[in-house]
N, CA, C and O atoms as a GROMACS GRO file, in nm:
protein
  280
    1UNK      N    1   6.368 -15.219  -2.537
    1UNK     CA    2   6.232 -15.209  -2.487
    1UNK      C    3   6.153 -15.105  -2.564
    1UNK      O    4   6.213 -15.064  -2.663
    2UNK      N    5   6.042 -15.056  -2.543
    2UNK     CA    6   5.877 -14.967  -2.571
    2UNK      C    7   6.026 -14.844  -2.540
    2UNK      O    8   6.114 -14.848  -2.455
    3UNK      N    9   5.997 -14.742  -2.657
    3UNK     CA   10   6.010 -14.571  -2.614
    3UNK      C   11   5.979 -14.572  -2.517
    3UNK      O   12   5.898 -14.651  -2.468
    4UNK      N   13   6.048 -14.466  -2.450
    4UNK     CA   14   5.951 -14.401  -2.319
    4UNK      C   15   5.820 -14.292  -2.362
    4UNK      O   16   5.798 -14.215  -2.455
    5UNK      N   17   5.762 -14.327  -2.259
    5UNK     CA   18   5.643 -14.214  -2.279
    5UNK      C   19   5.681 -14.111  -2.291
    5UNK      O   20   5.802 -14.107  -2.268
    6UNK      N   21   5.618 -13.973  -2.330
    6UNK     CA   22   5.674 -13.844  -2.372
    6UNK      C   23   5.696 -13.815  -2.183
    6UNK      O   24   5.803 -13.783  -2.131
    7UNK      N   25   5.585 -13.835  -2.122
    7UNK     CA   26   5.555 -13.797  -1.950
    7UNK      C   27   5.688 -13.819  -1.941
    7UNK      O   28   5.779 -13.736  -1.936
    8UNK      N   29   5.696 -13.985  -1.937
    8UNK     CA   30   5.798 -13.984  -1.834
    8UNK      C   31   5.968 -13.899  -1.826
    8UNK      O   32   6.044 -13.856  -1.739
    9UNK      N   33   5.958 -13.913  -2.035
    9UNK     CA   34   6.059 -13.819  -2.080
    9UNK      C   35   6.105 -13.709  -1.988
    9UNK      O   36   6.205 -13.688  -1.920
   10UNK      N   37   5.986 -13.645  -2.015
   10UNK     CA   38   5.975 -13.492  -1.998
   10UNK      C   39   5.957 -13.503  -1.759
   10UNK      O   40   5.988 -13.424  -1.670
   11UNK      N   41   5.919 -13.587  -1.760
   11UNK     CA   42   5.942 -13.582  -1.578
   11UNK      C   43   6.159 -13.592  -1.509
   11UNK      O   44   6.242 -13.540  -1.434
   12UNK      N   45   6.134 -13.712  -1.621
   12UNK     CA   46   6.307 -13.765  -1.593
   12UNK      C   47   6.397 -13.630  -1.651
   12UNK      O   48   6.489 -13.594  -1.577
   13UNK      N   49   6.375 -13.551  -1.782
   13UNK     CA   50   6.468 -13.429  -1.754
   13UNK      C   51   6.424 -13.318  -1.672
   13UNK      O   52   6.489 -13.215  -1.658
   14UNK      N   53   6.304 -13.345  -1.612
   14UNK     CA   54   6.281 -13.185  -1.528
   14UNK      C   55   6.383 -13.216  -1.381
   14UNK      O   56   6.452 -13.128  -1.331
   15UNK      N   57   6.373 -13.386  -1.315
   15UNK     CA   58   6.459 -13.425  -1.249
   15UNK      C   59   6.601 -13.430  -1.203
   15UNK      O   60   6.666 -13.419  -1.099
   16UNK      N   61   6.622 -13.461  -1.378
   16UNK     CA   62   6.804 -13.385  -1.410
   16UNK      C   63   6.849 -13.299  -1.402
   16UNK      O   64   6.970 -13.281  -1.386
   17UNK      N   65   6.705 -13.160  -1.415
   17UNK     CA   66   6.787 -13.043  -1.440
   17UNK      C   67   6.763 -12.996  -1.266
   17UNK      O   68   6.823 -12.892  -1.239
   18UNK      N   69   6.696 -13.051  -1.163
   18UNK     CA   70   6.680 -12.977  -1.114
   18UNK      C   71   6.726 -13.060  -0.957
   18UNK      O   72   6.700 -13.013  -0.846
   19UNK      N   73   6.770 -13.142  -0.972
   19UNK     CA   74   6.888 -13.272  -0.887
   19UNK      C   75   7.009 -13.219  -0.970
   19UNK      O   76   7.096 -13.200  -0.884
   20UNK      N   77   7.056 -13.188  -1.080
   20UNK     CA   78   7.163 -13.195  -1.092
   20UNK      C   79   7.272 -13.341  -1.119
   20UNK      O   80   7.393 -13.362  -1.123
   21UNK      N   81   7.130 -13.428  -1.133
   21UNK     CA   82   7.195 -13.556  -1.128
   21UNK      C   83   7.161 -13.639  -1.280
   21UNK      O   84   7.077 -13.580  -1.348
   22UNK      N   85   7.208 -13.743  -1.328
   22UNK     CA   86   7.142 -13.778  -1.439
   22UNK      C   87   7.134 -13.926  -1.404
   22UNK      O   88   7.216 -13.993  -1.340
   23UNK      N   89   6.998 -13.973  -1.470
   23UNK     CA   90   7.003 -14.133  -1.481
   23UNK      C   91   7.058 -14.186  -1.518
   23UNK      O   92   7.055 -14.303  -1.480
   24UNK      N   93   7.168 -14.142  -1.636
   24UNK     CA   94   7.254 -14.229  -1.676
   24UNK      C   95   7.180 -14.337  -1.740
   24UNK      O   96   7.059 -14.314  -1.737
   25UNK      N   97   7.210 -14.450  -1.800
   25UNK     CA   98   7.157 -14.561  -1.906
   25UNK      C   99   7.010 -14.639  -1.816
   25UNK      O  100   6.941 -14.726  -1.869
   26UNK      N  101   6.983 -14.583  -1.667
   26UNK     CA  102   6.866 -14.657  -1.618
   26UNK      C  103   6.722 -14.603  -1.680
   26UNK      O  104   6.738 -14.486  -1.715
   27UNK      N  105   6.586 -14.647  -1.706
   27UNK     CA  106   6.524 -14.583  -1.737
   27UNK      C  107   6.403 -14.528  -1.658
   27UNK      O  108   6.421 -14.551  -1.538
   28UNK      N  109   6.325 -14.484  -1.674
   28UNK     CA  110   6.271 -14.405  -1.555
   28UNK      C  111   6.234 -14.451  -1.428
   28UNK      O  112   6.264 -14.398  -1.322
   29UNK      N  113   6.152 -14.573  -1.446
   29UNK     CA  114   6.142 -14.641  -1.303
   29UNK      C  115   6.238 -14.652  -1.207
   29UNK      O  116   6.236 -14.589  -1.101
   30UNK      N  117   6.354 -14.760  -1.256
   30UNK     CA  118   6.446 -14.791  -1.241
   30UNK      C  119   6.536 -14.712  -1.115
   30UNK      O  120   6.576 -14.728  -0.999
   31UNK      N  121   6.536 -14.609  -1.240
   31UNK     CA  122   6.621 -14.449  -1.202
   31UNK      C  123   6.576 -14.378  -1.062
   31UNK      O  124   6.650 -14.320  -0.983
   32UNK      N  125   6.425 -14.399  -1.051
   32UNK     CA  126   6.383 -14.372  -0.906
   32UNK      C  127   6.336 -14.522  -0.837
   32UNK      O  128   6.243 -14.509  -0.757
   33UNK      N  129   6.380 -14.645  -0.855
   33UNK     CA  130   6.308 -14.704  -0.778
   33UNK      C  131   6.423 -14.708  -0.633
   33UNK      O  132   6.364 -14.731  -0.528
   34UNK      N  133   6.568 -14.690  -0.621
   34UNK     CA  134   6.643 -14.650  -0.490
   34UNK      C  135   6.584 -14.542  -0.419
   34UNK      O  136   6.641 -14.525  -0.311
   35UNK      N  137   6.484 -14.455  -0.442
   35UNK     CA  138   6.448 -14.358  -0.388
   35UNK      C  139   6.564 -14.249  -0.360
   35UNK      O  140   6.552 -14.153  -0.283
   36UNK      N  141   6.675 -14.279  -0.432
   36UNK     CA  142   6.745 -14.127  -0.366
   36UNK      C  143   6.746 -14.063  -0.424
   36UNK      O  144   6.759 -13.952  -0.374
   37UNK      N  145   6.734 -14.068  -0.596
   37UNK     CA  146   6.681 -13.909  -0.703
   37UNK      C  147   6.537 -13.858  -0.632
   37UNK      O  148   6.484 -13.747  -0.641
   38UNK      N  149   6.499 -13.960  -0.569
   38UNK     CA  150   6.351 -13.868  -0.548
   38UNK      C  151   6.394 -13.730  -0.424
   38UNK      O  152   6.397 -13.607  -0.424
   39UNK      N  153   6.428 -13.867  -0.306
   39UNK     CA  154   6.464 -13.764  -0.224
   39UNK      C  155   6.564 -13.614  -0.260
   39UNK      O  156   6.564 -13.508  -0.197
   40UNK      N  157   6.623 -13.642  -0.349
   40UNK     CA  158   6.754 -13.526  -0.358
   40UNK      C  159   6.697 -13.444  -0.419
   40UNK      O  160   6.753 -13.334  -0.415
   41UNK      N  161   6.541 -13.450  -0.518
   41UNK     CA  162   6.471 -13.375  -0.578
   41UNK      C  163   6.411 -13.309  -0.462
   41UNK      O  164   6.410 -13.186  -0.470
   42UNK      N  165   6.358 -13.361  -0.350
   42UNK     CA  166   6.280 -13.261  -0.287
   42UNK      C  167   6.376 -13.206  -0.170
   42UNK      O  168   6.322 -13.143  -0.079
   43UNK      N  169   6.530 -13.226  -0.165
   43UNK     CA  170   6.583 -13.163  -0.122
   43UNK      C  171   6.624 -13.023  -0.183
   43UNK      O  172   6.657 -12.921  -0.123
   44UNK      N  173   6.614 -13.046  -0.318
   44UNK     CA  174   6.705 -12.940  -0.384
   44UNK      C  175   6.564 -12.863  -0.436
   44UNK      O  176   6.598 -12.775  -0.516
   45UNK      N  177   6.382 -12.865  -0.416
   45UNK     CA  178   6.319 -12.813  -0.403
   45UNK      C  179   6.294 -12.752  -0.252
   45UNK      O  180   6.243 -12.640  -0.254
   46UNK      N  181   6.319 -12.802  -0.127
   46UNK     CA  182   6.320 -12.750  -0.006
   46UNK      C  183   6.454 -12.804   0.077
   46UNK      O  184   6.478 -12.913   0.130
   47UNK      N  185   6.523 -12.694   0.066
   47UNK     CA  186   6.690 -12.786   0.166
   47UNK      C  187   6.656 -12.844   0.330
   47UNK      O  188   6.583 -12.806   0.421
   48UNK      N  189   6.749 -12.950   0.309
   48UNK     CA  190   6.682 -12.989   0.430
   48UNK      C  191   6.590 -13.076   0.499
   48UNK      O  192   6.592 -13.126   0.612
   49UNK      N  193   6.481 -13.084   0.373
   49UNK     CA  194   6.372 -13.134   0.401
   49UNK      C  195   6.398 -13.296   0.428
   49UNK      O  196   6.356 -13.351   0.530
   50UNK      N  197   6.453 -13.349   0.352
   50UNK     CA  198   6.499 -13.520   0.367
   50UNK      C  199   6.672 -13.478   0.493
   50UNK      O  200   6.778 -13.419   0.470
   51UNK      N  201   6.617 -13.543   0.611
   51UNK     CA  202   6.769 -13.530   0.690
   51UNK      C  203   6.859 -13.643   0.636
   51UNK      O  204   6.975 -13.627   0.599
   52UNK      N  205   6.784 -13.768   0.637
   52UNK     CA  206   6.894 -13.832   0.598
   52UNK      C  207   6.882 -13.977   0.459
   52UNK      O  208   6.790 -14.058   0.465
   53UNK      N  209   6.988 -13.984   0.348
   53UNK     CA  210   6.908 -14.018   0.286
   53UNK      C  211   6.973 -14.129   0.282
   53UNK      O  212   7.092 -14.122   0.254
   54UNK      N  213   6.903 -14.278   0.312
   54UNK     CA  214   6.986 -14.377   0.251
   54UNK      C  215   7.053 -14.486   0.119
   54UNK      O  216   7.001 -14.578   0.055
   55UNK      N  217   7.195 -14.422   0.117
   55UNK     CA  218   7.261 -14.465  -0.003
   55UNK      C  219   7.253 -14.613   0.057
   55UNK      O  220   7.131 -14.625   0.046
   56UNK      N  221   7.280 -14.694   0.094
   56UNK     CA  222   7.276 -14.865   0.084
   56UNK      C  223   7.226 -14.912  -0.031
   56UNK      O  224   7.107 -14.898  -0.059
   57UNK      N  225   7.304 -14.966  -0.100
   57UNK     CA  226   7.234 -15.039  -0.215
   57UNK      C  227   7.155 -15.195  -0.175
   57UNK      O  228   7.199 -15.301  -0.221
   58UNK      N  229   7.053 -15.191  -0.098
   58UNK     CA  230   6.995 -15.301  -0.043
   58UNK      C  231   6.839 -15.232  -0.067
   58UNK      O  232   6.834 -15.110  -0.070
   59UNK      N  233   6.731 -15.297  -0.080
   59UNK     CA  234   6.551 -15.335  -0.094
   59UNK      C  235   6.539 -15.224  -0.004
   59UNK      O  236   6.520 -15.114  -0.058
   60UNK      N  237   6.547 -15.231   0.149
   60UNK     CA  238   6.496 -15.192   0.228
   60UNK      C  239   6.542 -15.026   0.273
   60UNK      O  240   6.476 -14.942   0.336
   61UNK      N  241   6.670 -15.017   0.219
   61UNK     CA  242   6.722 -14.885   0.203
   61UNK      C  243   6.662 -14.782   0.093
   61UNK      O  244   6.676 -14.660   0.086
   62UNK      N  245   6.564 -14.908  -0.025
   62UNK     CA  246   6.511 -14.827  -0.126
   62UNK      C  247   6.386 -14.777  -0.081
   62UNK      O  248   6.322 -14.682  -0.127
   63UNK      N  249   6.355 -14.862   0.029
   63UNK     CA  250   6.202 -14.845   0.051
   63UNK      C  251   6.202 -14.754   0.164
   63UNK      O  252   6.104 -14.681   0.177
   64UNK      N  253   6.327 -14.745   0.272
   64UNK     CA  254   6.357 -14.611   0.352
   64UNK      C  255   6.325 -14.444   0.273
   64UNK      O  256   6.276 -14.334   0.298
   65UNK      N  257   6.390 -14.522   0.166
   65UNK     CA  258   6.361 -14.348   0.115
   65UNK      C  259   6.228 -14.318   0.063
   65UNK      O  260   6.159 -14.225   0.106
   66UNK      N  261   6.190 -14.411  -0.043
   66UNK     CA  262   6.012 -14.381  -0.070
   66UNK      C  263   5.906 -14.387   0.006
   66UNK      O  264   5.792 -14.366  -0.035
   67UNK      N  265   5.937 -14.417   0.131
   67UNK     CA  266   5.851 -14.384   0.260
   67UNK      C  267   5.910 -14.244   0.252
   67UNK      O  268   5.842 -14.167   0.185
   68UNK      N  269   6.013 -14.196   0.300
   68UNK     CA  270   6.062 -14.079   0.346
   68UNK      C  271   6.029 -13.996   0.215
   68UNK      O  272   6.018 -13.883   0.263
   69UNK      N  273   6.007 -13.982   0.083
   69UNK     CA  274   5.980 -13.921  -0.022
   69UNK      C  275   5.817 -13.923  -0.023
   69UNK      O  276   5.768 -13.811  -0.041
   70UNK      N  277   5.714 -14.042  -0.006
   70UNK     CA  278   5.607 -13.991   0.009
   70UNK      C  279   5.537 -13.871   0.141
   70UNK      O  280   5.420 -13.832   0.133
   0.00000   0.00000   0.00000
């Protein structure tokens, strides 16, 4: 596919470094469209803040969390 944008570059390692987690071969969308890098980002910016996050690999478990992340 298109490079990634420099943004999204530079958003997806501020993510890594600061989740502690890596995308691994997904690319940025992708990488947050389960919503749980998002959530674990604003856990590991405020602990706590997400109580619970759902791992289910199903649509509606993705969309649990990006409700719960917006």
């Amino acid at each position: 596919g298109p490079p990634p944008q420099p943004a999204f570059s530079e958003a997806q390692k501020w993510i890594e470094q600061v989740t502690g987690r890596s995308f691994g071969d997904k690319d940025f969308r992708t990488g947050l469209e389960n919503g749980i890098l998002l959530c674990e980002l604003l856990n590991a910016i405020k602990p706590g803040l997400v109580k619970k996050i759902n791992r289910l690999p199903t649509p509606i478990a993705g969309l649990d969390n990006i409700i719960l992340f917006l």
